[in-house]
KOLBATI-665460 format. One line per 5 residues: their letters; for each residue x, y, z of C-alpha. Coordinates in steps of 0.02 Angstrom, whole numbers, always signed. Each point is the difference from the previous one (the first is absolute). Example, Ala and Ser with C-alpha at 12.3 -4.5 7.8 and 13.67 -1.06 7.14 Angstrom:
2
as	+615:-225:+390 | +69:+172:-33
//
This chain:
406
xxxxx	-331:+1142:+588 | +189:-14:-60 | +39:-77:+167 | -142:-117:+14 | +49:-64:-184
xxxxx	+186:-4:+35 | -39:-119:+175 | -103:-104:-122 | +132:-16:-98 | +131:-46:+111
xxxxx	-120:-127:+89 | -23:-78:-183 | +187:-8:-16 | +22:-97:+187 | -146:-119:-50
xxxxx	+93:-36:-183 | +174:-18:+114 | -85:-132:+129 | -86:-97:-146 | +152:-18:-107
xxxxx	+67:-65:+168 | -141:-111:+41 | +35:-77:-206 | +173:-19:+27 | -26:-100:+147
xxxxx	-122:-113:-102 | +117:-5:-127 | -82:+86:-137 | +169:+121:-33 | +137:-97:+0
xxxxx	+174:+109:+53 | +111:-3:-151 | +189:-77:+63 | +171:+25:-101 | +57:-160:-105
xxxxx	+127:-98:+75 | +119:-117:-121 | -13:-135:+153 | -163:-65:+33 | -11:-91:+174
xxxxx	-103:-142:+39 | -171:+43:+41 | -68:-40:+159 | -171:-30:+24 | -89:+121:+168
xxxxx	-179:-21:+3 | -68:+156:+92 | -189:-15:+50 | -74:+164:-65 | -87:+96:+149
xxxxx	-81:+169:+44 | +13:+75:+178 | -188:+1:+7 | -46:+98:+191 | -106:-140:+34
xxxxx	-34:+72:+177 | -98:+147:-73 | -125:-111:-99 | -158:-5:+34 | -95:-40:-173
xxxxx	+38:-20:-171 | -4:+181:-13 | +137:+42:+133 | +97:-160:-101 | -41:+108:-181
xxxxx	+77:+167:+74 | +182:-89:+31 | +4:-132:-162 | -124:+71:-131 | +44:-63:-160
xxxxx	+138:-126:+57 | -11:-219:-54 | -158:-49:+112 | +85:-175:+21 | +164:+111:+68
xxxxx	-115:+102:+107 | -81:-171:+79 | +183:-51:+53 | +59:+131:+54 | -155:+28:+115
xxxxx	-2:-175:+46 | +196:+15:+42 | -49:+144:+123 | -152:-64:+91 | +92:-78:+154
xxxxx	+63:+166:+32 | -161:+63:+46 | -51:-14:+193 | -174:+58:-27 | -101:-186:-17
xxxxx	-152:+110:-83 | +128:+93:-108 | +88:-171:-59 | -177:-76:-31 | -44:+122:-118
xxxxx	+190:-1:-81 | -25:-201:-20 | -179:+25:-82 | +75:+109:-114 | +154:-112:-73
xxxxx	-143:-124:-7 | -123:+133:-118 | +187:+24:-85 | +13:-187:-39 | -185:+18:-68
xxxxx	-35:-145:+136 | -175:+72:+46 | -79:-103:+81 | +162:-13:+113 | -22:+196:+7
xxxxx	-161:-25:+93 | +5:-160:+85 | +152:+68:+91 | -91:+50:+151 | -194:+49:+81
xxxxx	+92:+162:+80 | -89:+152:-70 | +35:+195:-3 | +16:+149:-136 | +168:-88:-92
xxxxx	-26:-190:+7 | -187:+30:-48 | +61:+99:-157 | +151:-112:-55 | -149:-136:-5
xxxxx	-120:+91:-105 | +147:+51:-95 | +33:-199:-24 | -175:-54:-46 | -16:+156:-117
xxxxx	+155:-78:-98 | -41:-190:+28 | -207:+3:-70 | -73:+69:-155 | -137:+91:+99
xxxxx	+49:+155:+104 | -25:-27:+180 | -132:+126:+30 | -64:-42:+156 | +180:-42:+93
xxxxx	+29:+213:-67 | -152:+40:+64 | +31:-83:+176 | +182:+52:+9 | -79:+204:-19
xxxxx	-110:-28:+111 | +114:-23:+135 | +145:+94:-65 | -78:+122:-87 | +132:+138:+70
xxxxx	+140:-110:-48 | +110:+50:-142 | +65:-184:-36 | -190:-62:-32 | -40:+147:-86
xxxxx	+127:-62:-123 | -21:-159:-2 | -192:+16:-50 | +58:+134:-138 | +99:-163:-74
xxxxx	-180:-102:+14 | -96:+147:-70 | +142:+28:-135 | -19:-191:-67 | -178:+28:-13
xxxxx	+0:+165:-110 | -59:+118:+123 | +119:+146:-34 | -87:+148:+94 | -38:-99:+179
xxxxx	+213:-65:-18 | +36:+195:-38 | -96:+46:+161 | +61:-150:+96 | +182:+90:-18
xxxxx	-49:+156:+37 | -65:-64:+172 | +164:-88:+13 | +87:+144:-11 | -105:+109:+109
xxxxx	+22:-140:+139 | +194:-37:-26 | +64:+187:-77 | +107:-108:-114 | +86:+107:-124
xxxxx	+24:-152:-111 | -194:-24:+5 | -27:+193:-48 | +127:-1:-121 | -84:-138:-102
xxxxx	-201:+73:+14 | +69:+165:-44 | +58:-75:-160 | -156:-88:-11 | -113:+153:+17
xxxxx	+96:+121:-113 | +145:-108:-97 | +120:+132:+64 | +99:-14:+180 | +55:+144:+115
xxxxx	+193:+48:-4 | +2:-16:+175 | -108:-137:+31 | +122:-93:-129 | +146:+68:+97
xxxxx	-71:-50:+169 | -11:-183:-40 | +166:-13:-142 | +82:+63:+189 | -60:-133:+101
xxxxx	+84:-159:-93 | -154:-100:-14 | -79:-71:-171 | +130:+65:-89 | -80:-94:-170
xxxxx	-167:+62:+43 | +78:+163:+17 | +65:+10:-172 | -146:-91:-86 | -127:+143:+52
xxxxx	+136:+116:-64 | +11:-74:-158 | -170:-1:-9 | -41:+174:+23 | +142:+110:-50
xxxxx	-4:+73:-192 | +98:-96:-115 | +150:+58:+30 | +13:-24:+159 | -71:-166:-6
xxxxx	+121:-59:-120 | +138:+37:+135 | -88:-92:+135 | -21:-152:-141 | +174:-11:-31
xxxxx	+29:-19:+207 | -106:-177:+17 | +18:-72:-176 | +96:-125:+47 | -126:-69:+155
xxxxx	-69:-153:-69 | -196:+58:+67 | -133:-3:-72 | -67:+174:+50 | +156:+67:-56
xxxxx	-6:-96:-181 | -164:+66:-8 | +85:+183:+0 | +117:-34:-100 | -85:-97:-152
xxxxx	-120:+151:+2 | +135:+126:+1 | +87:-123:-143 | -174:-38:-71 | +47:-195:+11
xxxxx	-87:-133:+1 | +42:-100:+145 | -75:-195:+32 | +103:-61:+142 | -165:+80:+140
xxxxx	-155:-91:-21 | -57:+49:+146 | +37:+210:-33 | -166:+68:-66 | +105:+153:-54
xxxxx	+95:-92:-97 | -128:-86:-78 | -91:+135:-46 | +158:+87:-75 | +51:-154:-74
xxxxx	-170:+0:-89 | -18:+187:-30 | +172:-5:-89 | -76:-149:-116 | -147:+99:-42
xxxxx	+112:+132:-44 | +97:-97:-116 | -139:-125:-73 | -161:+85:+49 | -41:-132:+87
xxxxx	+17:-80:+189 | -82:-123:+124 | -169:+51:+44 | -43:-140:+119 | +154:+39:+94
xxxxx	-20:+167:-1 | -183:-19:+63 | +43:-128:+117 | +151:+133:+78 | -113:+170:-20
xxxxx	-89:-86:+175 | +180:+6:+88 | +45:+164:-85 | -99:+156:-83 | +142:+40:-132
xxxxx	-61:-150:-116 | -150:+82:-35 | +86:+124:-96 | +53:-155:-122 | -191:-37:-3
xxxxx	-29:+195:-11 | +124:+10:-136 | -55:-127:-101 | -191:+40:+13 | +67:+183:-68
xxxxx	+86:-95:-133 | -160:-100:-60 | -129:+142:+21 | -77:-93:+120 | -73:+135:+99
xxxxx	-95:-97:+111 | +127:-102:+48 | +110:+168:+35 | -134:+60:+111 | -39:-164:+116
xxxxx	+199:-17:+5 | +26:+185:+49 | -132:-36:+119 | +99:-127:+92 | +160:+111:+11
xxxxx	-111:+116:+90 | -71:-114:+110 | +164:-90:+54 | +117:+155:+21 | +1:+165:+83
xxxxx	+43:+189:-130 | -21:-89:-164 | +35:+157:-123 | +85:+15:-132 | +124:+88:-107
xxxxx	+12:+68:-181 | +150:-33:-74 | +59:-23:-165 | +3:-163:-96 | +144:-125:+32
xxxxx	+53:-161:-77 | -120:-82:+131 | -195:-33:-11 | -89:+106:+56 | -27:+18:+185
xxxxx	+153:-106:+36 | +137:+137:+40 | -23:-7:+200 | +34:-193:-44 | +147:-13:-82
xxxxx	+75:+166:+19 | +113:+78:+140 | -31:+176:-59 | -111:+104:+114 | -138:+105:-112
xxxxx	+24:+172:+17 | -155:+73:-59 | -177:+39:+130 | -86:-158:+37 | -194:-21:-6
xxxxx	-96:-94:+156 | -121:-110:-55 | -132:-108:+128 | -129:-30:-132 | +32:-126:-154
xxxxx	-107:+72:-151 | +85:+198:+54 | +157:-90:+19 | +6:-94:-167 | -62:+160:-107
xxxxx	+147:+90:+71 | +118:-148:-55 | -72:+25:-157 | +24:+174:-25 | +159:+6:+59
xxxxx	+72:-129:-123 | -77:+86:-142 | +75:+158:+53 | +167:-51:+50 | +29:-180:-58
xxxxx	-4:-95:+192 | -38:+12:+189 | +111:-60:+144 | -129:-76:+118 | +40:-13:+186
xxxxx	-68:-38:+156 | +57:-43:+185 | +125:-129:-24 | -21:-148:+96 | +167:-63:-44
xxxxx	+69:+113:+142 | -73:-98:+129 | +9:-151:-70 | +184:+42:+10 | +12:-14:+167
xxxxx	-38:-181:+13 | +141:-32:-136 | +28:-164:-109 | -55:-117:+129 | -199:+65:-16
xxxxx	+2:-14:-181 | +84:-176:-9 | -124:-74:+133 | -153:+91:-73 | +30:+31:-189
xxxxx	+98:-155:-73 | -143:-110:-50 | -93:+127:-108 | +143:+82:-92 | +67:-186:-35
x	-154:-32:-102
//
């Protein structure tokens, strides 16, 4: 066990090293230089800013996502688009070109680029009318696992459809196809957090090892370590300006943070935090967001607690249960949040036994007994967030905006 942790470690410590480089390349740490008392002209060198993006082992917006995840999506359209006449594949450079045009949010482009059809053009253009309409395209996911039902890329790419419509358990098993199909560590990595909020040293060590989604990495790290531990992972990718990662960190600060309108974790904190401090917070948001994600309810939840409104309590609780997988719960004691609110707005893990519950009026009695008893309950379920994760800021922006800008 002391070896696995140390290799964790140590694989933690090359990630922070290759960040910090990454940064200083973007110019977020600037090198500090000795004062000189003569001060020459200054030249002017405009250098274009780039990333050596391996365009020739892209495939999908997935294989694109393992080598730039959480880079400037406008830098990751030119550097691909720099790249492209590199590639002697014509298929290969078809599906690089629909991509920089699903970059540019040019959808229609996207699609109209060409009648050719297999497993990756046929995804990048659900992928493009999922982003460019209002309603999911059900039927174009439904025809593209039909005939690639096998294929890891559609698997995905209908996990992003089903994800924008609120159907958490069918994306959960959509990934766990995915994986069995493609043996992707990456994949594994992400529905092990999913299932238990906890990741394997190994597993962790296996993909830290392999270079790839170094952000992603980190963020499921943050995300599941104790508090500690987290906190050392935080102070890593502080200083990336994404908005999965200022997500982490204005929960780890407990911060509001207003510059994501299109995060429903940050919305939710944002609003939890309010509630906190006022009592009070945006319901119609919150209701609006609870169909993208089940941790609003636990505002609702919260604040039916708060009122006495037991009936609201049990038709809310209800709808956890419905929407997520291993809803239980934990006593703990009371905290400066409302009740129910600590898996929100806390990074601390509980430590005490947790209690499954699959049936809402069982369910809400033990809520009730526990906060009498000990003051709160930590409420969890299978996080969705994990898997949502994998799709990064460009799913949320294309899928979330309008709601959380009302």
């Amino acid at each position: 066990m002391e070896e696995e942790k140390d290799e964790r470690i140590l694989n933690l410590l090359r990630l922070k090293m290759e960040l910090e480089k990454d940064l200083q390349k973007r110019g977020v740490k600037q090198t500090d230089h000795p004062k000189r008392s003569f001060v020459p002209p200054k030249v002017k060198v405009s250098i274009e800013e780039d990333l050596n993006v391996p365009v020739n082992e892209i495939w999908s917006l997935y294989d694109l996502n393992r080598f730039t995840y959480g880079e400037d999506e406008l830098l990751i359209e030119k550097s691909v688009q720099k790249r492209i006449i590199s590639v002697e594949d014509k298929n290969q450079r078809l599906i690089l070109e629909k991509i920089v045009h699903l970059l540019k949010g040019d959808y229609d482009g996207c699609v109209g680029l060409s009648k050719k059809s297999d497993q990756y053009l046929d995804s990048i253009d659900l992928i493009a009318d999922l982003y460019k309409n209002q309603t999911p395209p059900v039927e174009k996911m439904v025809a593209l696992l039909r005939n690639y039902s096998s294929s890891p890329v559609a698997l995905l790419s209908a996990g992003e459809v089903l994800l924008s419509m609120g159907r958490f358990r069918e994306v959960a098993k959509l990934f766990k196809i995915a994986y069995e199909t493609s043996k992707d560590p990456y994949i594994l990595l992400l529905t092990s957090a999913y299932d238990s909020a906890q990741i394997d040293g190994a597993l962790f060590a296996n993909c830290a090892s392999k270079g790839n989604y170094k952000l992603l990495v980190l963020l499921i790290s943050a995300l599941t370590e104790d508090e500690n531990k987290a906190d050392k992972v935080i102070d890593v990718i502080k200083k990336k300006q994404y908005t999965c990662v200022r997500y982490i960190v204005s929960r780890a600060n407990l911060s509001i943070d207003e510059l994501f309108p299109f995060c429903p974790r940050s919305l939710i904190l944002n609003n939890a935090i309010q509630f906190m401090e006022t009592g009070r917070f945006d319901e119609d948001l919150i209701s609006t967001l609870s169909k993208h994600d089940p941790q609003a309810y636990l505002l609702l939840l919260s604040n039916a607690l708060r009122h006495g409104d037991l009936v609201m309590a049990r038709e809310v609780l209800s709808m956890i249960i419905n929407s997520s997988e291993g809803v239980s719960v934990t006593p703990v004691n009371k905290s400066k949040a409302p009740v129910c609110l600590q898996s929100v707005v806390s990074m601390r893990k509980p430590m005490g036994k947790s209690i499954l519950i699959d049936d809402p009026d069982e369910g809400l009695t033990i809520i009730q007994k526990s906060i009498e008893q000990f003051g709160d309950v930590y409420v969890t379920f299978k996080d969705i967030e994990f898997l949502r994760l994998y799709y990064g800021e460009r799913f949320c922006k294309n899928n979330y905006l309008q709601e959380g800008s009302k």
